[in-house]
C-alpha positions in Angstrom: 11.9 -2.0 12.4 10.2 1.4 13.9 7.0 2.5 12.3 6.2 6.4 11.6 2.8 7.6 14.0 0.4 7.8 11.0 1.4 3.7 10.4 0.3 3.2 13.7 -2.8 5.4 13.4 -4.1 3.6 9.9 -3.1 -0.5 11.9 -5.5 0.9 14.3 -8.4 1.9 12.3 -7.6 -0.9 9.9 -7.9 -3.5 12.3 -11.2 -1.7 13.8 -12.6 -1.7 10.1 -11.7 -5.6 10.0 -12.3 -6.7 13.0 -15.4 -4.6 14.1 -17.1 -3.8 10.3 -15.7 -6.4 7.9 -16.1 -9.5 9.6 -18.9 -9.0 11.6 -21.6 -8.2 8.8 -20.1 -10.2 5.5 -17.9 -13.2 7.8 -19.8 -14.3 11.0 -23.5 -16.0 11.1 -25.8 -13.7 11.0 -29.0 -12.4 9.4 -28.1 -9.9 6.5 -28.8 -11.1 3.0 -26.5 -11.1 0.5 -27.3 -7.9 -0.8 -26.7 -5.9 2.3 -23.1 -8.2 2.6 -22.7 -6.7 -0.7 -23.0 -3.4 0.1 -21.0 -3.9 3.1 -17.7 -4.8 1.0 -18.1 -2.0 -0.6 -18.1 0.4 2.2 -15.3 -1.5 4.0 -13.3 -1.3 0.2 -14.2 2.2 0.1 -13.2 3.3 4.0 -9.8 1.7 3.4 -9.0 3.2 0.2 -10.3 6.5 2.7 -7.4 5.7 5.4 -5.0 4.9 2.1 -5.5 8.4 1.0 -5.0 9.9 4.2 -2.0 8.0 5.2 -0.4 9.1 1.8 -1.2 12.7 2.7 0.3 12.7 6.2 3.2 10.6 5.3 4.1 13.4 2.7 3.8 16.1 5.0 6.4 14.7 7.3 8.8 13.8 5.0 8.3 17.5 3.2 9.0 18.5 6.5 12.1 16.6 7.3 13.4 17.4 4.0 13.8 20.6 3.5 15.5 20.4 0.2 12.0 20.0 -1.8 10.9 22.8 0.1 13.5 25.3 -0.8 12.8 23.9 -5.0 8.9 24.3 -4.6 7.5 25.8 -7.7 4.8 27.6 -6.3 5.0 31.2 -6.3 3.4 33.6 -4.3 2.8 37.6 -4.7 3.9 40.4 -2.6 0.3 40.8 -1.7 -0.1 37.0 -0.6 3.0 37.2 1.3 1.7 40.0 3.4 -1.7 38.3 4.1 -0.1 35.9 5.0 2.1 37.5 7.8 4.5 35.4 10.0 7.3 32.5 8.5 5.3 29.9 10.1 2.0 30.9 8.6 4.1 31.3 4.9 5.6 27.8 5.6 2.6 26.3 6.7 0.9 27.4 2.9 3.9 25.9 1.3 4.0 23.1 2.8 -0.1 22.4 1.9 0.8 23.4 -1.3 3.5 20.7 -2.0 2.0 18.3 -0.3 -1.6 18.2 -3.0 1.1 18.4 -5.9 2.8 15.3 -4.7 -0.3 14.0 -3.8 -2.7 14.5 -6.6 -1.6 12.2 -8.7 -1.9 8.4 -9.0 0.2 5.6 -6.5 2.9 5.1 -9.3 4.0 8.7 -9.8 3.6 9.9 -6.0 6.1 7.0 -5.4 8.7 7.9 -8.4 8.4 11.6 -7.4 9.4 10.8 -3.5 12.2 9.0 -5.4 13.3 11.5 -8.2 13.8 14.4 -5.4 15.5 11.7 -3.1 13.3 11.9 0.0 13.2 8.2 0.4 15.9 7.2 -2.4 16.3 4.0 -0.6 13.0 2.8 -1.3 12.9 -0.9 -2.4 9.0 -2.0 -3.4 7.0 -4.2 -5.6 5.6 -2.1 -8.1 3.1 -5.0 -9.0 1.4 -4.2 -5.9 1.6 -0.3 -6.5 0.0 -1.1 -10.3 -2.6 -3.2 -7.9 -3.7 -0.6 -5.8 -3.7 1.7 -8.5 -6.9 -0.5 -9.9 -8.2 -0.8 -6.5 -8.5 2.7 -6.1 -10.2 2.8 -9.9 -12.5 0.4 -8.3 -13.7 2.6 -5.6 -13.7 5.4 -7.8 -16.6 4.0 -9.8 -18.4 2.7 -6.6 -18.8 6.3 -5.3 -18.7 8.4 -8.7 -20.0 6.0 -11.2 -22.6 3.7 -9.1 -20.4 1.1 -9.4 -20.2 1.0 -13.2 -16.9 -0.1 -15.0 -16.3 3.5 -17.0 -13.7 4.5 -19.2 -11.3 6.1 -16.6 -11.8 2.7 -14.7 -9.9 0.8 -17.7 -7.3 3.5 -18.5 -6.2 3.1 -15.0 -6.4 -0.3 -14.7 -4.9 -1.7 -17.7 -1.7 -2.4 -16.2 -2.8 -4.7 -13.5 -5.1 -6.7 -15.7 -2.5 -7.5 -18.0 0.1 -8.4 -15.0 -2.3 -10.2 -13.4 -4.1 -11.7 -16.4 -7.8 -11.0 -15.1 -10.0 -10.3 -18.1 -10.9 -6.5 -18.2 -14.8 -5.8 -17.2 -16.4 -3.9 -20.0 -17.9 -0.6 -19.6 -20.8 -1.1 -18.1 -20.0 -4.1 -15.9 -20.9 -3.4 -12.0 -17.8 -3.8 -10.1 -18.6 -6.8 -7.4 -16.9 -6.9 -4.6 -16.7 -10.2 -3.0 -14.6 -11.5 -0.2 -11.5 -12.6 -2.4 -11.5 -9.4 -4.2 -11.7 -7.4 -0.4 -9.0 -10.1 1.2 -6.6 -9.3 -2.0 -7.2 -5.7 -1.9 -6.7 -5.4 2.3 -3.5 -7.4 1.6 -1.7 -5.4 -1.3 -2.8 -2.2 1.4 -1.0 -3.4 3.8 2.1 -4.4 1.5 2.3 -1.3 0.5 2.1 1.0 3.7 4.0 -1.0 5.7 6.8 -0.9 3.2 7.1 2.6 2.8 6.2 3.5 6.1 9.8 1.5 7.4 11.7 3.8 4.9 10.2 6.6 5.7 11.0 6.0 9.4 14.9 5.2 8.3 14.8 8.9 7.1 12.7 11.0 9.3 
């Protein structure tokens, strides 16, 4: 099964994060405490949420592209003023295109994926939604490790009240410090991957 470029792009600085980052300072012998393995996790959790994100972004962009139906539906609207700033087609299409793609993107996992859905850009799309619900509270989790010092907040357990109840972990309470150890980290690299590679092979089938 063929893989889009921006699969191929995230395997590779996947594999450098795990290979090069992760398992050097929190898996091999070596001298840092377990503080600084701590903080390690985190930045590995948080750098592959990063390539997540950005995978989503590009991913939507070429299948906006591709299908120019969604295009020709955009809501945005622009006024005779902005059009003529603008100047050239390309330039216009170009905005539009940036446009739709932070509309699909802005929200969370579960509704970017319904939305490609609904508006039958990948319609064929077959995926475990237990692992979308997962990364949904991965990304929750490195939410509050870069806005919230790591503190469970209330945003953290609106968003992640779906996968502790499918999972049956017990909900941290506000105020809990997220811990990322190397279970958590294995889980979370492996729902990632799940989830990319299984879109990605549909969006190939249609682009």
């Amino acid at each position: 099964m063929p893989y889009t470029k921006y699969y191929l792009d995230f395997m590779d600085t996947y594999q450098r994060l795990d290979d090069g980052f992760y398992t050097q300072l929190c898996e091999m012998p070596n001298e840092f405490n377990d503080e600084t393995k701590q903080l390690a996790r985190e930045l590995a959790l948080i750098q592959l949420c990063a390539l997540t994100d950005a995978y989503r972004v590009d991913v939507t962009s070429l299948l906006l592209r591709t299908n120019h139906t969604v295009i020709k539906k955009s809501k945005g609207s622009m006024s005779f003023v902005d059009l003529i700033s603008l100047g050239s087609w390309d330039v216009i299409y170009e905005s539009i295109i940036r446009s739709e793609v932070e509309r699909f993107t802005k929200v969370a996992y579960r509704a970017w994926v319904n939305s490609l859905r609904d508006v039958q850009v990948i319609p064929a799309l077959n995926i475990d939604f237990t692992k979308i619900i997962h990364l949904e509270e991965i990304i929750s989790t490195r939410n509050v490790l870069i806005h919230n010092k790591g503190l469970v907040d209330e945003e953290y357990q609106r968003r992640s009240n779906d996968w502790h109840g499918k999972s049956k972990t017990v909900m941290p309470p506000i105020g809990i410090r997220r811990t990322i150890d190397n279970d958590y980290y294995k889980a979370a690299t492996k729902c990632v991957l799940y989830v990319i590679s299984t879109i990605d092979q549909e969006v190939a089938a249609v682009t």
